[in-house]
C-alpha positions in Angstrom: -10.5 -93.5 -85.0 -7.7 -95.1 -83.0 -8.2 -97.7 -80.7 -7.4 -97.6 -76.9 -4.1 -99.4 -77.1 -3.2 -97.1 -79.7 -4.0 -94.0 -77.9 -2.3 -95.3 -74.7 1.4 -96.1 -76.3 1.4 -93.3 -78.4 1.0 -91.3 -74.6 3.5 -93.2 -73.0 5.9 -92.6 -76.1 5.3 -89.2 -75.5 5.7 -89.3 -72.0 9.2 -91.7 -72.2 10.8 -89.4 -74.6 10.3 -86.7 -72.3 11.3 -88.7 -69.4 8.2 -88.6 -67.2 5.7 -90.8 -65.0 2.2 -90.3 -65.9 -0.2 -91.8 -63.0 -3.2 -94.5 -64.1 -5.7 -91.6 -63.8 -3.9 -89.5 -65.9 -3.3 -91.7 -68.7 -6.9 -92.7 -68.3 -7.8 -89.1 -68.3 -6.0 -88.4 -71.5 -6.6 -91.5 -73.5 -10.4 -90.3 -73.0 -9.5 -86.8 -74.0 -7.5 -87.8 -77.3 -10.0 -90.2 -78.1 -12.6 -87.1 -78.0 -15.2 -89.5 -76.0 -14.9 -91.3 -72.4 -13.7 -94.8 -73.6 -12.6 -95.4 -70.6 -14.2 -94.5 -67.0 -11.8 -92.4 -64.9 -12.1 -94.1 -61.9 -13.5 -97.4 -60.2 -12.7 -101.0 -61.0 -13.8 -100.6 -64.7 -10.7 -98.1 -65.2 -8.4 -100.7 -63.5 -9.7 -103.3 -65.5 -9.7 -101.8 -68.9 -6.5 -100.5 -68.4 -4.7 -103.2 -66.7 -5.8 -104.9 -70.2 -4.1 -101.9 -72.8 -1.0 -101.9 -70.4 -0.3 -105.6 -70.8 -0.6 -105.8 -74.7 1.4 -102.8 -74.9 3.7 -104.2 -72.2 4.0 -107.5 -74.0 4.4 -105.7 -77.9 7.1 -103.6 -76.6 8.6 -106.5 -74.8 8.3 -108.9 -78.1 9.9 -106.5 -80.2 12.4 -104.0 -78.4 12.8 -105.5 -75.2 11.5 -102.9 -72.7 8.5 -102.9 -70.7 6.8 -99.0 -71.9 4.4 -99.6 -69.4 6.7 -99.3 -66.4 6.4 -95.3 -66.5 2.4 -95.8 -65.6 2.8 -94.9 -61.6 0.3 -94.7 -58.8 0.2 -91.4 -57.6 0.3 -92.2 -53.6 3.5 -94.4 -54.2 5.0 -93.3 -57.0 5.6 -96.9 -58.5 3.2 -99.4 -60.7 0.2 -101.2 -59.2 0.9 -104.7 -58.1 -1.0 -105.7 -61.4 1.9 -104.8 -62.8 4.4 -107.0 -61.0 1.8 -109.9 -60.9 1.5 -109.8 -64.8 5.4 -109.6 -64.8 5.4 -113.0 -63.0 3.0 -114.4 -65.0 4.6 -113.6 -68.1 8.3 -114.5 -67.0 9.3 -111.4 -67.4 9.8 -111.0 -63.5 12.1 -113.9 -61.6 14.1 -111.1 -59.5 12.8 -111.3 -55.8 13.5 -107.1 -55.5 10.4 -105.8 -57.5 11.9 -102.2 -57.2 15.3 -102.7 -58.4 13.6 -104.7 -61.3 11.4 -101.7 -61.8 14.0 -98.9 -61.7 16.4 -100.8 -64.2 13.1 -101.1 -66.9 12.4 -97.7 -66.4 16.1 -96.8 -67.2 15.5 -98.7 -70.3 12.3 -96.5 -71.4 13.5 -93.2 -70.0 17.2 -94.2 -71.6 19.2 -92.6 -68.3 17.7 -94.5 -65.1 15.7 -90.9 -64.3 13.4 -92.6 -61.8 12.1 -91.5 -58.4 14.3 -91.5 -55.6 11.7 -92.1 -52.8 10.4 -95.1 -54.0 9.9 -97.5 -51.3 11.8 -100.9 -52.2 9.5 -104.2 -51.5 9.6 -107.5 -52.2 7.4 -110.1 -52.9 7.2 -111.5 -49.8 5.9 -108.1 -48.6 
């Protein structure tokens, strides 16, 4: 059986080659689905935990060896852009230095997607706000 991590980037693959978001719950949704067992809990702190853990190795593989960031296409559904977790982990990891998280954002998601195809009503933020 495939792990997790596995499961998860073999999703977003799927999802970057077709050049869609896919919201935490519904990656957490199908890596429990694909798995054939609930490996993960679909909602709650657990969830954000656990996945927030599979994002950043995948995050930090991808990074390592191709230079893009696969989890960038992992959205919340009431904004439309990645969790703060997502930035933070950025930060922590160097990755981040720019001060305009969104613009940061929308050029890594041209790199995964290949064409910038990103969502036009994301809000732009700082990180001062």
């Amino acid at each position: 059986m495939k792990d997790i991590s596995s499961i998860a980037e073999e999703i977003l693959r799927e999802r970057a080659k077709s050049k869609s978001f896919i919201t935490y719950a519904e990656l957490t949704k199908e890596i429990n689905r694909r798995a054939g067992e609930r490996l993960i809990p679909e909602k709650g702190r657990a969830m954000g935990r656990i996945l927030s853990s599979v994002l950043h190795e995948i995050c930090r593989r991808n990074y390592r060896q191709k230079g893009i960031l696969l989890g960038s296409i992992v959205v919340l559904k009431k904004t439309g852009i990645p969790s703060e977790g997502y930035f933070r982990f950025l930060r922590e990891e160097g990755i981040l230095k720019e001060e305009d998280e969104i613009k940061f954002w929308k050029m890594e998601v041209r790199k995964v997607f290949g064409n910038g195809n990103y969502p036009s009503g994301a809000k732009r933020r700082n990180k001062n706000s």
